[in-house]
ZAROKE-437042 format. One record per residue (C-alpha): residue number from 0; residue in three letters; x, y, z. Coordinates in Angstrom, 1 decimal. Layout:
<recs>
@num:NUM; residu:ALA; c1:X; c2:Y; c3:Z
...
</recs>
This chain:
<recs>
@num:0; residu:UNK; c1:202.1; c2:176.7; c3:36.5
@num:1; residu:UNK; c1:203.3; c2:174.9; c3:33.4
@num:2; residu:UNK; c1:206.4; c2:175.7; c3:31.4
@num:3; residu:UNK; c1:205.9; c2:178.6; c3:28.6
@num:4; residu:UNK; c1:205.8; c2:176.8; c3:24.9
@num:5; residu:UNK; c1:208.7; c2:178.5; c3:23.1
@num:6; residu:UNK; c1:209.5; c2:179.7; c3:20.3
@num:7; residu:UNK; c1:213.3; c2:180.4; c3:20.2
@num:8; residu:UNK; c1:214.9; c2:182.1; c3:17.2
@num:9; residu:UNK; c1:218.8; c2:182.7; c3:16.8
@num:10; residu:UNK; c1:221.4; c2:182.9; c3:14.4
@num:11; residu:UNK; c1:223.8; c2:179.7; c3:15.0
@num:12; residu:UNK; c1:227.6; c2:181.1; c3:15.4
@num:13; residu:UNK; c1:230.5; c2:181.2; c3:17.5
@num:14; residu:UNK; c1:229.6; c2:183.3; c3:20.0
@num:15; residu:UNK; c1:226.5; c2:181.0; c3:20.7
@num:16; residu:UNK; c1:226.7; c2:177.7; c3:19.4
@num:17; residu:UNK; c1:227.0; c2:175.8; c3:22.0
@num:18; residu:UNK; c1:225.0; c2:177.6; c3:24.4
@num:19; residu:UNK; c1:222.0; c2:177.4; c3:22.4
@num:20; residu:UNK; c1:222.5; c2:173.9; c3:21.3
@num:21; residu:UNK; c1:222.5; c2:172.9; c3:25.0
@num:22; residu:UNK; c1:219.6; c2:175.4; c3:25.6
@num:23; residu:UNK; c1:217.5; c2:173.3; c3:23.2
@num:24; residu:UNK; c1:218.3; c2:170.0; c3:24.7
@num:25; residu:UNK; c1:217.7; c2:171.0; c3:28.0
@num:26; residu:UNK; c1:214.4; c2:172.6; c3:26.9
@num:27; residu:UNK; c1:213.4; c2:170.3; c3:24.2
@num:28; residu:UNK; c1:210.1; c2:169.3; c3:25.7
@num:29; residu:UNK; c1:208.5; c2:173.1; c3:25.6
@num:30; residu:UNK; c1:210.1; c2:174.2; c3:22.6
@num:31; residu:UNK; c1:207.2; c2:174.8; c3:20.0
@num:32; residu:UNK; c1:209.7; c2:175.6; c3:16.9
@num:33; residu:UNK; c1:213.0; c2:176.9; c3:16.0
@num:34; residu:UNK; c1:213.9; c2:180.0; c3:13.7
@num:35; residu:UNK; c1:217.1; c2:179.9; c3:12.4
@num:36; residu:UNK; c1:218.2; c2:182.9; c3:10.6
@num:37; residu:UNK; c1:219.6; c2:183.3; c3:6.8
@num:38; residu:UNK; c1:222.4; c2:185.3; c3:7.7
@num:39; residu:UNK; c1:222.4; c2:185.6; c3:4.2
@num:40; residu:UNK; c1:219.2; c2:187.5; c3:3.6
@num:41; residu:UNK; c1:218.5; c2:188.1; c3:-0.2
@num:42; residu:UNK; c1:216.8; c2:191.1; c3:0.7
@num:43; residu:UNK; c1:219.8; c2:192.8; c3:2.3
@num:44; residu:UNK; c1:221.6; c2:192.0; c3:-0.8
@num:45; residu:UNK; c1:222.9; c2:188.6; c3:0.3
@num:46; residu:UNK; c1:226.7; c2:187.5; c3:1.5
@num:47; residu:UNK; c1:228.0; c2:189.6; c3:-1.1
@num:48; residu:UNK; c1:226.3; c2:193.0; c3:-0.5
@num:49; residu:UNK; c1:227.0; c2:192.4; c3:3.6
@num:50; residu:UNK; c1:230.5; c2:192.4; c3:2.5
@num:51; residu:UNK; c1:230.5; c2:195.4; c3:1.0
@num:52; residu:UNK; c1:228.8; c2:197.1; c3:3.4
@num:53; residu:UNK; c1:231.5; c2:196.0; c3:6.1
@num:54; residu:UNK; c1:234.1; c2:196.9; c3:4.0
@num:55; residu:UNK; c1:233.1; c2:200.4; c3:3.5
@num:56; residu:UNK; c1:232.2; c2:201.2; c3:6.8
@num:57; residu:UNK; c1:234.7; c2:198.8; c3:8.7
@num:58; residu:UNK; c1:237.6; c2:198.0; c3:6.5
@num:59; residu:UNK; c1:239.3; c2:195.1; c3:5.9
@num:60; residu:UNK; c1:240.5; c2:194.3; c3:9.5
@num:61; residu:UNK; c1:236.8; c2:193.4; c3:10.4
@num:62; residu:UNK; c1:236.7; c2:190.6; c3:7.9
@num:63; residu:UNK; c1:239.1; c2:188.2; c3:10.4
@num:64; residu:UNK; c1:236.2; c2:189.1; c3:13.2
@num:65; residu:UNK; c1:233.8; c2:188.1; c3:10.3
@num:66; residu:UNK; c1:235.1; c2:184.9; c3:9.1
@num:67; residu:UNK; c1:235.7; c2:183.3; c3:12.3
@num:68; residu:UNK; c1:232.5; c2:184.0; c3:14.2
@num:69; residu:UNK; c1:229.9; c2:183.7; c3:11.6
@num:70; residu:UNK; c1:231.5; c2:182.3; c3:8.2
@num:71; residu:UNK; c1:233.5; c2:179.3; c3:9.0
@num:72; residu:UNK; c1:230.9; c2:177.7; c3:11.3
@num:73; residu:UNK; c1:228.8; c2:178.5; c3:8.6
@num:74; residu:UNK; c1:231.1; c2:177.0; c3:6.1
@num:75; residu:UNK; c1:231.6; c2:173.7; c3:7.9
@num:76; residu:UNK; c1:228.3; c2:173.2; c3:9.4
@num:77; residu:UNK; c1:227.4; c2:170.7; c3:6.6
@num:78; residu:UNK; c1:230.7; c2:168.6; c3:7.4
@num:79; residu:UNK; c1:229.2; c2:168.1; c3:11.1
@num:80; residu:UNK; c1:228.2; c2:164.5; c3:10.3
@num:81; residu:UNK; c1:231.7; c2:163.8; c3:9.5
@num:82; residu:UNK; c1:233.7; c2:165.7; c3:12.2
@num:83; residu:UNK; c1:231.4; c2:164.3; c3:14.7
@num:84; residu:UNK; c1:232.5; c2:160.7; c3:13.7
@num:85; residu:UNK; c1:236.1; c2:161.7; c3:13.8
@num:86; residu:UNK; c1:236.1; c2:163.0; c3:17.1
@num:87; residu:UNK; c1:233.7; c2:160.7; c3:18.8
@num:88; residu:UNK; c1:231.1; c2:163.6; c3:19.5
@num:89; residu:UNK; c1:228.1; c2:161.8; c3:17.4
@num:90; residu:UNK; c1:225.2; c2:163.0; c3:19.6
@num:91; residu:UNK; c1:226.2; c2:165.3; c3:21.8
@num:92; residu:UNK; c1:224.0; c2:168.0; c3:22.1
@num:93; residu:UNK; c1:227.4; c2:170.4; c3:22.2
@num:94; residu:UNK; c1:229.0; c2:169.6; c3:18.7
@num:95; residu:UNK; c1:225.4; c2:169.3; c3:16.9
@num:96; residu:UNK; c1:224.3; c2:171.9; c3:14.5
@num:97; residu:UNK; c1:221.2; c2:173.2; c3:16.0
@num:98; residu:UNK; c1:219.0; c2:172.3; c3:12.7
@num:99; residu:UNK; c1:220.3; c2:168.7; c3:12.9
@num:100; residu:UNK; c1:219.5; c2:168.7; c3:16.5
@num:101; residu:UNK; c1:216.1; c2:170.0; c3:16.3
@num:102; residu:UNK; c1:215.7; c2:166.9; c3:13.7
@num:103; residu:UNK; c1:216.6; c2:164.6; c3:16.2
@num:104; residu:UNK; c1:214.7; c2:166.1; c3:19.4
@num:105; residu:UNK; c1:211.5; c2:166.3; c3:16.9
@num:106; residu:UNK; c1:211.3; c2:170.1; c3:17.0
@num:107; residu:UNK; c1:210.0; c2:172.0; c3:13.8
@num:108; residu:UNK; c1:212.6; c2:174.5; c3:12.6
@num:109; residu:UNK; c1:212.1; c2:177.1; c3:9.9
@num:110; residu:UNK; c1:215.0; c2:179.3; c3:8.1
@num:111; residu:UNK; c1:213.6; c2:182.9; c3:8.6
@num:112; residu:UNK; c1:214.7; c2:185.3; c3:6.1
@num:113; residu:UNK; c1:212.4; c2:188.0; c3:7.5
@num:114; residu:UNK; c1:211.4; c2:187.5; c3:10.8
@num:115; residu:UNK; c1:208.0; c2:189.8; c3:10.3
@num:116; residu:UNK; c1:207.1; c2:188.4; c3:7.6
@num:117; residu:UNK; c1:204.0; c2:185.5; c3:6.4
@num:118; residu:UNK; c1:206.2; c2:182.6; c3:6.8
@num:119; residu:UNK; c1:207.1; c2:183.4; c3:10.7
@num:120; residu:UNK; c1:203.1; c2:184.3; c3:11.0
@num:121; residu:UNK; c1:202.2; c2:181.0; c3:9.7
@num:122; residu:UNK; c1:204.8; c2:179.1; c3:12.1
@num:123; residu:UNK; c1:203.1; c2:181.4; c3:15.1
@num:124; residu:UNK; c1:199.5; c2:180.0; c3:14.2
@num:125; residu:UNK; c1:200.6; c2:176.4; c3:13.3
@num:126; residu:UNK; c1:202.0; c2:175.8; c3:17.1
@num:127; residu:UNK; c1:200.8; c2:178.5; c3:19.4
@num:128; residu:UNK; c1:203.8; c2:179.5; c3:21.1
@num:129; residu:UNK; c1:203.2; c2:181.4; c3:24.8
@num:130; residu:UNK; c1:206.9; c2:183.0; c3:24.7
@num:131; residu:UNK; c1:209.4; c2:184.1; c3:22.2
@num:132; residu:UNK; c1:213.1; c2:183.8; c3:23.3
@num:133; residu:UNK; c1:215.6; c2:185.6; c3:20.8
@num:134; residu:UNK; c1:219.1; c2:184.1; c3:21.3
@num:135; residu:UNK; c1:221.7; c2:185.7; c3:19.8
@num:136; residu:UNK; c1:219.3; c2:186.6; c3:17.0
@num:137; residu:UNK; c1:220.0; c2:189.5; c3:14.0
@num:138; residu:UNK; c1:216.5; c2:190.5; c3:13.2
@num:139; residu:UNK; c1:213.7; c2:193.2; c3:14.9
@num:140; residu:UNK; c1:210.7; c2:191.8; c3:15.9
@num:141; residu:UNK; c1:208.1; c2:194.2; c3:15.2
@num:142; residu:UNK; c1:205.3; c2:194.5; c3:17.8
@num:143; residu:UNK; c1:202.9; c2:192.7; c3:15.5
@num:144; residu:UNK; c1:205.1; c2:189.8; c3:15.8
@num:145; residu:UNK; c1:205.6; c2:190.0; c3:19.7
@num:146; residu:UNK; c1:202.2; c2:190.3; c3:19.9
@num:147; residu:UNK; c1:201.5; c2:186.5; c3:18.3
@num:148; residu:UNK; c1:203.0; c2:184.9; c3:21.6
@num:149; residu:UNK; c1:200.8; c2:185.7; c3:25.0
@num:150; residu:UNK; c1:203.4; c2:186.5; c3:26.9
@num:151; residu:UNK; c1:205.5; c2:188.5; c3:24.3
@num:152; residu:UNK; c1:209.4; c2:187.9; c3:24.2
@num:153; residu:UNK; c1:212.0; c2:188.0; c3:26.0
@num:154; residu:UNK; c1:216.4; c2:188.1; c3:24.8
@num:155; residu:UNK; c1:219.5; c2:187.4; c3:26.1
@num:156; residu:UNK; c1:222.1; c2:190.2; c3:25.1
@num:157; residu:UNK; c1:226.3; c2:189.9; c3:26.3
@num:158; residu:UNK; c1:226.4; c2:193.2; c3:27.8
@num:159; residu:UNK; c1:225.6; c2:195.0; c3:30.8
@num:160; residu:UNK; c1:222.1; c2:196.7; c3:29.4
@num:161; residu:UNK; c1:222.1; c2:199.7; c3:28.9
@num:162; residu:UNK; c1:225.8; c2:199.7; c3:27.9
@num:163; residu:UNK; c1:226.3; c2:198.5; c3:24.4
@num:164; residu:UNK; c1:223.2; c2:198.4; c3:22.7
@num:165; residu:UNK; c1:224.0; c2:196.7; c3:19.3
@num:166; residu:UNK; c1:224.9; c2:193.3; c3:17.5
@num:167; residu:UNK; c1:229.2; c2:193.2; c3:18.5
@num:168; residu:UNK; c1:228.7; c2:194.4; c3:22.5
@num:169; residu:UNK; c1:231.5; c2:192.9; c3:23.7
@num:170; residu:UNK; c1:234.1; c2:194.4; c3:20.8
@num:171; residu:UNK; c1:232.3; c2:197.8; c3:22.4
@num:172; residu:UNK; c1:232.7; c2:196.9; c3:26.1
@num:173; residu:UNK; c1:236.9; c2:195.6; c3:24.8
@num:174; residu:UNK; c1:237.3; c2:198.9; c3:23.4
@num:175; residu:UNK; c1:235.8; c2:201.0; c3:25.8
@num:176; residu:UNK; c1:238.8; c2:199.4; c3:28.3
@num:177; residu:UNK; c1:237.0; c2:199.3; c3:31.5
@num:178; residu:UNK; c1:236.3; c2:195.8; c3:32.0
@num:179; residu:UNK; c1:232.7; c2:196.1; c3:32.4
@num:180; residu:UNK; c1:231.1; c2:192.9; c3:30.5
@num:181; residu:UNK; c1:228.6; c2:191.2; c3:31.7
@num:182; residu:UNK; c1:225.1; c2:189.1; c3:30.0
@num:183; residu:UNK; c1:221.4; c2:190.4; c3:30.5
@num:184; residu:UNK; c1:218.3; c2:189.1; c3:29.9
@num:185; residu:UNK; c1:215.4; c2:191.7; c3:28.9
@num:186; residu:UNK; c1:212.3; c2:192.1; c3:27.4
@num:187; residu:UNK; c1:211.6; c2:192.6; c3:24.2
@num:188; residu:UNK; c1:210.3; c2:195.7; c3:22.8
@num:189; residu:UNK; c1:210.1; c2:196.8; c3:18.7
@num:190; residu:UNK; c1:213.5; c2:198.3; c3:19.3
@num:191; residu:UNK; c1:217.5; c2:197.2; c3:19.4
@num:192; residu:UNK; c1:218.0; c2:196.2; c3:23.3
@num:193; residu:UNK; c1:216.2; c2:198.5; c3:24.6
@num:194; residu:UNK; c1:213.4; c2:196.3; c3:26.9
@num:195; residu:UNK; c1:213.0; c2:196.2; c3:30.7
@num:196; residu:UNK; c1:215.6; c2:194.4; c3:32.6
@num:197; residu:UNK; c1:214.8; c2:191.0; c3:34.1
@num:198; residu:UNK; c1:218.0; c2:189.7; c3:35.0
@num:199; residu:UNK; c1:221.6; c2:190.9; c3:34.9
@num:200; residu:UNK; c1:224.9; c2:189.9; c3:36.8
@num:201; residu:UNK; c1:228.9; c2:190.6; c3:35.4
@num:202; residu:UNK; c1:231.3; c2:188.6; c3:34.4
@num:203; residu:UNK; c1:235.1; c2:189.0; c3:35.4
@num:204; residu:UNK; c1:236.5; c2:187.7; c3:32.0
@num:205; residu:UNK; c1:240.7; c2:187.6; c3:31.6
@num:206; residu:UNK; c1:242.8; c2:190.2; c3:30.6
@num:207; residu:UNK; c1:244.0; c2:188.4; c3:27.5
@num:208; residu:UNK; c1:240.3; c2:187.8; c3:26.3
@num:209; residu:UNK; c1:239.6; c2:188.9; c3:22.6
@num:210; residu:UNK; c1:235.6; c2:190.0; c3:21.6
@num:211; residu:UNK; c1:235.3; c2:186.7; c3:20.0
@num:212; residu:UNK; c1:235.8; c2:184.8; c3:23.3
@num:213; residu:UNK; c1:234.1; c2:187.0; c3:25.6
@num:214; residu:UNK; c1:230.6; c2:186.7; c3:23.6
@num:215; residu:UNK; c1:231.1; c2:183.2; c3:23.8
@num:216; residu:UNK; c1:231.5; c2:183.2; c3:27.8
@num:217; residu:UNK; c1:228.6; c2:185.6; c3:28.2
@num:218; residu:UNK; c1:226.1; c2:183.9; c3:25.9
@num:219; residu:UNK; c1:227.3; c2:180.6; c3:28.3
@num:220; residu:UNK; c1:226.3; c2:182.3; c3:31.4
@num:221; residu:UNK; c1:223.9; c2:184.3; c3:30.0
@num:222; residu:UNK; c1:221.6; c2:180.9; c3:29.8
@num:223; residu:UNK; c1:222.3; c2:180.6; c3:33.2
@num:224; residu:UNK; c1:220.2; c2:183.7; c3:33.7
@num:225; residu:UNK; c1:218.0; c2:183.0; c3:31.3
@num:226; residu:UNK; c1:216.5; c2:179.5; c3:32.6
@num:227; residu:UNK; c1:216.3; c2:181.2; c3:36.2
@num:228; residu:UNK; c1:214.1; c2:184.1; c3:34.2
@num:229; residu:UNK; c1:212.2; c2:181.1; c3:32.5
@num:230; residu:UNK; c1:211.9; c2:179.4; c3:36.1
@num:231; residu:UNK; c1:210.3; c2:182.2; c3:37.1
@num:232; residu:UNK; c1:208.1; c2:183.0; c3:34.4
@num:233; residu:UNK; c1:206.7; c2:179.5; c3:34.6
@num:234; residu:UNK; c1:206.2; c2:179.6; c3:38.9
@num:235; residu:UNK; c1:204.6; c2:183.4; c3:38.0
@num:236; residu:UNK; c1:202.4; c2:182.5; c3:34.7
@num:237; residu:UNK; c1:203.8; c2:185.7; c3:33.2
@num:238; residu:UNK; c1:206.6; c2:187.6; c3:32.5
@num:239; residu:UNK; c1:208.0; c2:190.0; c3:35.1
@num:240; residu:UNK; c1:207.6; c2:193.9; c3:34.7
@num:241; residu:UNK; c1:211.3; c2:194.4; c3:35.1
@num:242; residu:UNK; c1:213.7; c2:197.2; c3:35.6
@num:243; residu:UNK; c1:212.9; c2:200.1; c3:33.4
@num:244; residu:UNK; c1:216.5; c2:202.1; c3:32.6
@num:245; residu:UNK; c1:217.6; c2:205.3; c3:30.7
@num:246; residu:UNK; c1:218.1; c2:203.9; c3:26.8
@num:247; residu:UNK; c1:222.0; c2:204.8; c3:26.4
@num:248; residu:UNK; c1:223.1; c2:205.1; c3:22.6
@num:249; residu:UNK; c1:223.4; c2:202.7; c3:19.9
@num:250; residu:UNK; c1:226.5; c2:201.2; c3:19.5
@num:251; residu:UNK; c1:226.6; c2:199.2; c3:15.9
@num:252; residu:UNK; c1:229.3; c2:197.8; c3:13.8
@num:253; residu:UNK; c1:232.9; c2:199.3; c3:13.9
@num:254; residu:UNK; c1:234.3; c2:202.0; c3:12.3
@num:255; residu:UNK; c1:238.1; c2:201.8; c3:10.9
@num:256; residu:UNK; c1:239.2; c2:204.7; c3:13.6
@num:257; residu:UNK; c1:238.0; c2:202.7; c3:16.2
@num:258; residu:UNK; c1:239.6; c2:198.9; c3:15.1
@num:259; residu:UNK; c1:242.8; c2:201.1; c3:14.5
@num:260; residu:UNK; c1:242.5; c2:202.6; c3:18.1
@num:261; residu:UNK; c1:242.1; c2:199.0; c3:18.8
@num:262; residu:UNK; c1:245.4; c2:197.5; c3:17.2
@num:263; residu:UNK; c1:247.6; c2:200.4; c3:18.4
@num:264; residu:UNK; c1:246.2; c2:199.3; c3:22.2
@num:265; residu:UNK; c1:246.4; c2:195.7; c3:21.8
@num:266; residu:UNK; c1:242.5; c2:195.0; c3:21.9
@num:267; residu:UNK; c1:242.3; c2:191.9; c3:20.0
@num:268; residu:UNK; c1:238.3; c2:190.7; c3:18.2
@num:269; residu:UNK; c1:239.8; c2:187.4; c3:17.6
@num:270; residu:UNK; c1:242.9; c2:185.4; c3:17.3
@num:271; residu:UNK; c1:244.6; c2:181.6; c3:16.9
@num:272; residu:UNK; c1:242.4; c2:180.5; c3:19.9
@num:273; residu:UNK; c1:239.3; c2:181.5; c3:18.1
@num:274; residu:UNK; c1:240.6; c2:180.2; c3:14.9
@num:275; residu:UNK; c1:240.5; c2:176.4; c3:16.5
@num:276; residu:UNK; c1:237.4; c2:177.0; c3:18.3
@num:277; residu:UNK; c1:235.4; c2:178.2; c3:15.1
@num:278; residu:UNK; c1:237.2; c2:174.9; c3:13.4
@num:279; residu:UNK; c1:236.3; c2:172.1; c3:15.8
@num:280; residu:UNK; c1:232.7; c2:173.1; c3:17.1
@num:281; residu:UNK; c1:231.6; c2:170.0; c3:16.3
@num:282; residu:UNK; c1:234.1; c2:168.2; c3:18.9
@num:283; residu:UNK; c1:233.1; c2:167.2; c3:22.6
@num:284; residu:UNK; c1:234.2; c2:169.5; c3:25.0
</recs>
C-alpha cells in the first residue's frame, strides 16, 4: 500500500523543534500541508491574556519554563536566516524553522488560529489528506475535523499514556519522582490524550534532566515510534485498533503548591542548558 498523505499540525518549540523539522524532511514527499499554530490566538486573549492566566494560576516561577520553551524560539525564529549563516547550518533540515522549510520542500503551510474552524476545512478539501498527525500540537480536534481525513488522526504525546494526560507531561512525570517517562503514539479521539494506544516504549532519561530537556528527548524518540506506526499504517491501509486503557485524570498546567514542592526537592523545568539550547536552534548539531 502507498504512504498515507498527511496532514501534520504542531506548534514549533523547544521541546520539538527539531524532531518535527527532521519529521518533515524525511516525510516531505506525502506531506499534503502543514498547520502551524498561533500560539498566540486572538481568541484566547492573545500573548498577553496567556500571561495572565499563567500568572494567576502558576505564579511567576512558571514564566522561566515559559520563556525558554515557547517564547524565545518564538522570538528568534525570524533571525534564522542570519544565525544559520553564522553557524554554517544554511539548509539543514535541523536548524530550519519549520515554515521556512516547508517553503523550500514545496509543502503548503497555513497558521491555524482555530483548528475547527473554515480555514482548516478549506485546507482539508484543497489537498485531501488520508491522515492527520498532531505533533506537539495545542488545539482539540473536534470529531468533525478528524472525520475530514479517512483514516482519522493519530499524535505523539511524551508520556507513558495514560499517565499525564495534559500539555507539560514531563514537568508531571519530574514531579511525580518516579522516573517513569516515556513517548506514546495514540489515536486521536475529540478529547485531551485520551485515544487507543498504538505504540509506546520508556525512556531511561538522567537524573539531572529538567522537564524542558526531557520533552525534548521524548518528542526525539517519540518519532522513532511514530514512523514505525506510519510504516505500519501504510503496509496495513489503515490505522490499527490499538490498546484501549482506563482514561487516568487530567493533569494541566501547574499550580504554585506544586512548582514550590518542586524547588524545595530540587526538580528543575529548565535551566542554563536549556537557556543555550532555546538560543542556538538554528545551529547544526
Amino acid at each position: 500500500m502507498a504512504a498515507p498523505r498527511i496532514a501534520l499540525f504542531a506548534l514549533e518549540a523547544l521541546p520539538n523543534a527539531r524532531a518535527v523539522r527532521r519529521f518533515v524532511a524525511d516525510h516531505a514527499e506525502t506531506i499534503a500541508f502543514v498547520g502551524l499554530s498561533n500560539a498566540e490566538r486572538p481568541a484566547t486573549g492573545g500573548l498577553i491574556g496567556q500571561v495572565r492566566r499563567h500568572l494567576a494560576r502558576s505564579g511567576p516561577g512558571f514564566l522561566p519554563y515559559l520563556g525558554v520553551n515557547f517564547g524565545l524560539p518564538d522570538l528568534l525564529r525570524p533571525l534564522a536566516p542570519l544565525t544559520q549563516r553564522l553557524a554554517g547550518s544554511a539548509g539543514t533540515p535541523e536548524a530550519t524553522p519549520l515554515a521556512g522549510l516547508c517553503r523550500r520542500l514545496g509543502i503548503p503551510t497555513l497558521r491555524v488560529d482555530d483548528v475547527n474552524g473554515a480555514e482548516v476545512a478549506h485546507a482539508f478539501a484543497a489537498h485531501a489528506p488520508d491522515l492527520i498527525v498532531t505533533f506537539h500540537f495545542d488545539q482539540i480536534l473536534s470529531a468533525a475535523t478528524l472525520g475530514r481525513a479517512r483514516l482519522g488522526g493519530i499524535n505523539l504525546h511524551p508520556s507513558l499514556l495514560p499517565l499525564h494526560r495534559g500539555p507539560v507531561p514531563t514537568l508531571h512525570a519530574l514531579a511525580d519522582g518516579k522516573g517513569e517517562f516515556g513517548a506514546t503514539i495514540h489515536r486521536l479521539a475529540p478529547a485531551i490524550d485520551a485515544g487507543a494506544i498504538l505504540a509506546q516504549e520508556a525512556v531511561a532519561l538522567p537524573a539531572d534532566t529538567t522537564a524542558t530537556r526531557a520533552a525534548v528527548r521524548l518528542h526525539e524518540h517519540g518519532r522513532i515510534l511514530l514512523d514505525r506506526v506510519l510504516g505500519d499504517i501504510a503496509a496495513e491501509g489503515a490505522v490499527p485498533a490499538g490498546r484501549t486503557v482506563r482514561v487516568l485524570p487530567y493533569r494541566g498546567f501547574p499550580d504554585r503548591a506544586l512548582l514550590a514542592r518542586m524547588r524545595r526537592e530540587g526538580r528543575l523545568l529548565t535551566d542554563a542548558q536549556d537557556l543555550r539550547d532555546a538560543l542556538t536552534l538554528s545551529r547544526r548539531v
